[in-house]
C-alpha positions in Angstrom: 30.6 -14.2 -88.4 33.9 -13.5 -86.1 32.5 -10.6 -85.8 29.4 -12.2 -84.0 31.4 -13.9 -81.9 33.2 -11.3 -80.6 29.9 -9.1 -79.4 28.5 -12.3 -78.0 31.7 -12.8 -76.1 31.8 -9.6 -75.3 28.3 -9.6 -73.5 29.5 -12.4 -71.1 32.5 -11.0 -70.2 31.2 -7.5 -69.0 28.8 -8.7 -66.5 31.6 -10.8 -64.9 33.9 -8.1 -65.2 31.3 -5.9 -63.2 30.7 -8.5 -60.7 34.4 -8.8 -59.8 34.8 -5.4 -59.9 31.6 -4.6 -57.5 32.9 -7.5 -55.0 36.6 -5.6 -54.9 34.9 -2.3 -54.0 33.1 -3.4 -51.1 35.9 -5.7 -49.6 37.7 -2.0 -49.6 40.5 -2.8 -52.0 40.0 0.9 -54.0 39.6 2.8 -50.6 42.7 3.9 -49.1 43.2 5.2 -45.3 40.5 2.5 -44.5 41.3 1.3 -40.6 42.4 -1.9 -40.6 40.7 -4.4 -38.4 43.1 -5.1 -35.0 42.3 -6.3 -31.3 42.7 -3.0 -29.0 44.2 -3.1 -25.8 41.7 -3.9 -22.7 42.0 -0.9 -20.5 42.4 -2.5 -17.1 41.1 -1.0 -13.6 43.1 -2.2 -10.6 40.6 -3.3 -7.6 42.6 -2.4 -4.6 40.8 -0.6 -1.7 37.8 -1.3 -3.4 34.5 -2.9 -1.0 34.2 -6.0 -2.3 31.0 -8.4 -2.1 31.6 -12.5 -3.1 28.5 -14.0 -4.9 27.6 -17.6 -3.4 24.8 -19.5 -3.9 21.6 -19.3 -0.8 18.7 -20.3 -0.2 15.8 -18.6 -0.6 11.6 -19.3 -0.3 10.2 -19.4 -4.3 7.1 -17.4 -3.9 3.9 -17.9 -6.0 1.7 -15.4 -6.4 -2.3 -15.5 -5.9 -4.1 -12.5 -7.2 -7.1 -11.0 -5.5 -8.8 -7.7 -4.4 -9.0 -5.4 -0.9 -12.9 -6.0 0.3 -14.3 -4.8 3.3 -15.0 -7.5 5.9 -17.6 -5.4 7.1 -20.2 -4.1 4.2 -23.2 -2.2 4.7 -26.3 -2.0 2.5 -28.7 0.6 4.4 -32.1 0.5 3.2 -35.5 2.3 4.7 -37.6 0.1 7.2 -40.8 1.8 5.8 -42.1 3.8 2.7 -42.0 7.4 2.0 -40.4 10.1 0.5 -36.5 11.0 0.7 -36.3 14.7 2.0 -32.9 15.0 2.7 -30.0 12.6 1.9 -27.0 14.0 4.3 -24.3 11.9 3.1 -22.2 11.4 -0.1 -19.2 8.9 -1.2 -16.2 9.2 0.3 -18.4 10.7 2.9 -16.8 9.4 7.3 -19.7 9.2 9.5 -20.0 7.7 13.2 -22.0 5.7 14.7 -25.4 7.0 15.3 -25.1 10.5 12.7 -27.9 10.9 10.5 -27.6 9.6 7.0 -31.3 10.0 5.9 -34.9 11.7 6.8 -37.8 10.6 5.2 -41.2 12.5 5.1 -42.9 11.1 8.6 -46.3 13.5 8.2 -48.2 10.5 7.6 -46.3 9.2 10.5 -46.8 11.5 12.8 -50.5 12.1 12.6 -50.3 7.9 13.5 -49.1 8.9 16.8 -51.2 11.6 17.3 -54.1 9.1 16.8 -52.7 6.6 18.5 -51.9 8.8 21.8 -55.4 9.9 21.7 -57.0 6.5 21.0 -55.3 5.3 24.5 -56.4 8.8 26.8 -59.6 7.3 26.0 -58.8 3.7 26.6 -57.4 4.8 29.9 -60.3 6.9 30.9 -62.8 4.1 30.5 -60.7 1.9 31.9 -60.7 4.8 35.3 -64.3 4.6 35.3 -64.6 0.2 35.4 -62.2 0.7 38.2 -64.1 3.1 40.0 -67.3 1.2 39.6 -65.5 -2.3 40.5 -64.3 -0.4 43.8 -68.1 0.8 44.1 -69.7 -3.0 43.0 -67.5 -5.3 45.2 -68.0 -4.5 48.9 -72.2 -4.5 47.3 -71.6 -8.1 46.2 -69.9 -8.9 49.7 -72.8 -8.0 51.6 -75.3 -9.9 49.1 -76.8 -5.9 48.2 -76.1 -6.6 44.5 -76.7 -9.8 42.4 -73.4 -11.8 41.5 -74.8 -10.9 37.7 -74.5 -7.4 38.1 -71.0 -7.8 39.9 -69.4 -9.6 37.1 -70.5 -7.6 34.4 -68.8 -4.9 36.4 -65.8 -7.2 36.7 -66.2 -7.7 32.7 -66.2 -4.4 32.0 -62.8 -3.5 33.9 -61.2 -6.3 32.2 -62.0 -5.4 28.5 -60.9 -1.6 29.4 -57.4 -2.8 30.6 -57.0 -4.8 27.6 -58.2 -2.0 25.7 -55.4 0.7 27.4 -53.1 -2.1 26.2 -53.9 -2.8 22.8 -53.7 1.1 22.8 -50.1 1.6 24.0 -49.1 -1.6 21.8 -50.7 1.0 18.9 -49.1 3.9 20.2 -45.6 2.5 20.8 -45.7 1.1 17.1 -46.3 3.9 16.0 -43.5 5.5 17.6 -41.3 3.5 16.1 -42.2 3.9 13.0 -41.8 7.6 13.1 -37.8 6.4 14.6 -37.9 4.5 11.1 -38.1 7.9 9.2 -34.7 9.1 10.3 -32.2 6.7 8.7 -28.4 7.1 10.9 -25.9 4.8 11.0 -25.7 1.6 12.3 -21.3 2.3 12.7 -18.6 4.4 12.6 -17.3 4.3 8.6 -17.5 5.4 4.8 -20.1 6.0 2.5 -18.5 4.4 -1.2 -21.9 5.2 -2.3 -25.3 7.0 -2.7 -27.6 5.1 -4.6 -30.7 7.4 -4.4 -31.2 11.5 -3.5 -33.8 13.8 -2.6 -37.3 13.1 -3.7 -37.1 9.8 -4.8 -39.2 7.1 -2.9 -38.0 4.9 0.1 -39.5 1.8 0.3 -38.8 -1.2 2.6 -35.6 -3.1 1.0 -34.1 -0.8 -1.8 -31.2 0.2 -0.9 -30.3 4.2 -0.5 -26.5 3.8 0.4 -23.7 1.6 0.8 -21.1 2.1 3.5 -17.9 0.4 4.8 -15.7 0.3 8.3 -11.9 1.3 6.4 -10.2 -0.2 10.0 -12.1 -4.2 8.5 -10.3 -5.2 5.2 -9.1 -7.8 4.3 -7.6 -9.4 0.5 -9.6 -11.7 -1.0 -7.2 -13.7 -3.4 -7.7 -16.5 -5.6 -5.2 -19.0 -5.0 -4.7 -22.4 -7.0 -6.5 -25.6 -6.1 -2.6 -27.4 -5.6 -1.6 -24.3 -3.4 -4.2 -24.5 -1.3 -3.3 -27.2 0.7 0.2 -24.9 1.5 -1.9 -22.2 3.6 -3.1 -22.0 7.4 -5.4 -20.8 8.9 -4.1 -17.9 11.8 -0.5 -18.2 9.5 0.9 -14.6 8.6 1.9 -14.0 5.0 2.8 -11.0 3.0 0.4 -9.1 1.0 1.3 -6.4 -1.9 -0.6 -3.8 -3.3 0.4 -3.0 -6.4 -1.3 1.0 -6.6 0.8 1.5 -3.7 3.5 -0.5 -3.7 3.4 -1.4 -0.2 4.3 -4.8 1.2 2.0 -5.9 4.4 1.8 -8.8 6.4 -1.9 -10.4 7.2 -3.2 -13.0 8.9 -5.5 -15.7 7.2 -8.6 -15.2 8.7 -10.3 -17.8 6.2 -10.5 -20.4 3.4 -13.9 -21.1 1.4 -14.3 -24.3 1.2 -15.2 -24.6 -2.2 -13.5 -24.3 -5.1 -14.2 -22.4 -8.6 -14.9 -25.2 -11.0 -14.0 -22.9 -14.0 -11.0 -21.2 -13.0 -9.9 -24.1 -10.3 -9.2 -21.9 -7.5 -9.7 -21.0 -3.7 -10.9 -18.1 -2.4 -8.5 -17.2 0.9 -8.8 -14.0 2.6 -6.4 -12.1 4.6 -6.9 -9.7 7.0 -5.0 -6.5 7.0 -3.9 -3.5 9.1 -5.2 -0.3 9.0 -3.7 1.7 6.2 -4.1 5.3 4.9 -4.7 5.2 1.3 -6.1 1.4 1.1 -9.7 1.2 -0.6 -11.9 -1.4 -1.6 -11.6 -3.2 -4.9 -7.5 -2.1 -5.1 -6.0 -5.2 -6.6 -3.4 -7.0 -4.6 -1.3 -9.6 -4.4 -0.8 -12.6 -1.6 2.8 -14.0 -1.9 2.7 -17.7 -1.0 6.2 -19.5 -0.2 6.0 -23.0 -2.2 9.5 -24.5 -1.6 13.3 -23.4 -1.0 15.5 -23.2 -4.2 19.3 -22.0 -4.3 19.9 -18.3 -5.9 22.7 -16.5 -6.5 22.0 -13.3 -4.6 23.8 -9.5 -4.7 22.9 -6.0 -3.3 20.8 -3.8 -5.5 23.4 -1.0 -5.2 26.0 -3.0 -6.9 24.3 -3.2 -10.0 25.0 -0.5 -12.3 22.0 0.1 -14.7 22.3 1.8 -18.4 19.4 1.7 -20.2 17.8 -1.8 -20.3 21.2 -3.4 -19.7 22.3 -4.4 -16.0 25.9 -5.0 -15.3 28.5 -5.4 -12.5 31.8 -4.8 -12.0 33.6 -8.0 -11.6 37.6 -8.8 -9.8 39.5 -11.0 -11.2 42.8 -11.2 -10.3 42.9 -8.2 -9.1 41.8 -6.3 -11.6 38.1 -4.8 -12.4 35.9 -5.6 -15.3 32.4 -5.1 -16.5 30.1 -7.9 -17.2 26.4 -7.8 -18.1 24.2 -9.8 -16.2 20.4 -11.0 -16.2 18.3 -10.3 -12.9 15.8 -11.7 -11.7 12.9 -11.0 -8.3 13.8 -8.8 -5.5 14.7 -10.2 -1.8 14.4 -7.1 0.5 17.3 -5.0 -0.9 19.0 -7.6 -2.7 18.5 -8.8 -6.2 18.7 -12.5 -7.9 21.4 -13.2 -11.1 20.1 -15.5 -13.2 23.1 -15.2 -15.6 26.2 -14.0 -15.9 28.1 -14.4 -12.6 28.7 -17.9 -10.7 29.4 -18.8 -7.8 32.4 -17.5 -5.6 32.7 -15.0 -7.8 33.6 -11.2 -6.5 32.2 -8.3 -7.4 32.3 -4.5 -6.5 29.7 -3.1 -4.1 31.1 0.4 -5.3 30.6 0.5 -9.0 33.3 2.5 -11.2 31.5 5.8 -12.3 33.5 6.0 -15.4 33.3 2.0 -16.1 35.5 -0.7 -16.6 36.2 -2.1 -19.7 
């Protein structure tokens, strides 16, 4: 029975034993040359002759931002004034055309054999008409001097009338014709681009489908969505600053217009804003229209005193004299400075010139 005990005692105390054992190991207590934990010197960097820049609170316009989309102010759906067939589409998208080139010919045999007719249909208006004319200049000194009955005059009288109405009616015919034949060459009604064909050769024309659609590139303007309660902050003929975000470029616009109206699902305005010619700027590009709400105070530094190493951003900071790094938290960009949102405060001083080895 003592015997029992023992093994029974025995299998409680290992497992302890191992535990305390385990917990010795990984405090290092069986590892020798292990470095013991110690504060190390700060290696110091003195700041004298350095460019410095003090940080200080100023006040700076909070922007909101209202997205929207370049669109032509000027968009042109050409379309045929008459039916027949496509027999040469000139153009293609991207394509710069002026004022007056052709963009389309349509087949005009049907056309032309209208004029034809018509120009024949009034040589023989106008020779009838010749001969009433002749016999009114014949019939009216007769009815003067009683030699012909007053009957016989008028009908005379009747006869040039209805020819000079008929020489009419046939030049009214002709000239319609005319320009209807115009009709089957399609040019352009301004200078600008094609962004697209919509038909080719051999398909059919036909009064109000569209064969093309063209812009003028020196007429856009952004069309942004801007919020109900933000609305209220713009003006019309006001200049404000436009980016584009496949370019990168900041513009300045004025606001040619606000739609009165707003979106009852997404609770917006539509404001557009006219912009400058620029190489490179195409319809639909998605843009940006930076709207100043209010002032706020920022804590503002140059761009080139911030020294970046890998996602971090940091800054060499003097105190007393002396230089040290500091990570900070950044914010929007003001022209070529930046805004801190943590990490310095103000009066603080900091090094435009940033140490290339570091600080510590």
């Amino acid at each position: 029975m003592r015997t029992g005990i023992v093994k029974t005692g025995i299998r409680l105390i290992l497992p302890i034993m191992l535990i305390v054992v385990m917990i010795f190991w990984l405090t290092g207590v069986f590892r020798k040359g292990a470095i013991q934990p110690e504060k190390l010197a700060v290696k110091t960097v003195s700041a004298a002759g350095m460019p410095v820049w003090q940080v200080v609170l100023t006040r700076t316009p909070v922007i909101s931002e209202a997205v929207g989309a370049v669109q032509p102010e000027y968009q042109m759906t050409i379309a045929s004034r008459i039916s027949g067939d496509i027999i040469e589409m000139r153009v293609h998208a991207g394509q710069r055309v002026r004022k007056g080139d052709l963009l389309v010919r349509l087949d005009a045999r049907d056309i032309t054999a209208r004029v034809s007719q018509a120009t024949e249909t009034l040589r023989r208006a106008q020779a009838t008409r010749d001969l009433a004319v002749s016999d009114y200049r014949r019939d009216k000194p007769l009815v003067d001097k009683a030699v012909i009955p007053r009957s016989e005059f008028d009908q005379t009288d009747m006869r040039l009338r209805t020819a000079e109405a008929d020489v009419q009616h046939a030049k009214e015919a002709l000239r319609e014709a005319q320009v209807s034949l115009s009709y089957a060459e399609i040019r352009s009604p301004a200078t600008g681009v094609v962004i697209d064909k919509l038909t080719d050769a051999g398909d059919l024309a036909t009064p109000g489908k569209a064969l093309l659609t063209m812009y003028e590139p020196r007429h856009l303007w952004l069309e942004s969505s801007v919020r109900e309660h933000e609305a209220s902050l713009l003006h019309i003929g006001s200049e404000y600053t436009v980016r584009i975000d496949a370019t990168g470029e900041k513009m300045t616009g004025k606001l040619a217009e606000i739609v009165p109206s707003a979106d009852p699902t997404s609770r917006t305005v539509t404001a557009r804003i006219v912009l400058a010619h620029t190489d490179g700027l195409y319809p639909g590009m998605f843009g940006r229209l930076l709207i100043p709400v209010r002032e706020a105070q920022a804590l503002l530094i140059p761009e080139s005193a911030i020294i970046r190493i890998g996602q971090l951003r940091m800054v060499d900071v003097i105190t007393d004299g002396q230089v040290q790094r500091r990570s900070i938290q950044t914010g929007e960009h003001t022209g070529k400075q930046v805004e801190v949102l943590s990490g310095l405060a103000d009066g603080e001083k900091i090094a435009l010139s940033p140490l290339r080895g570091g600080a510590s």
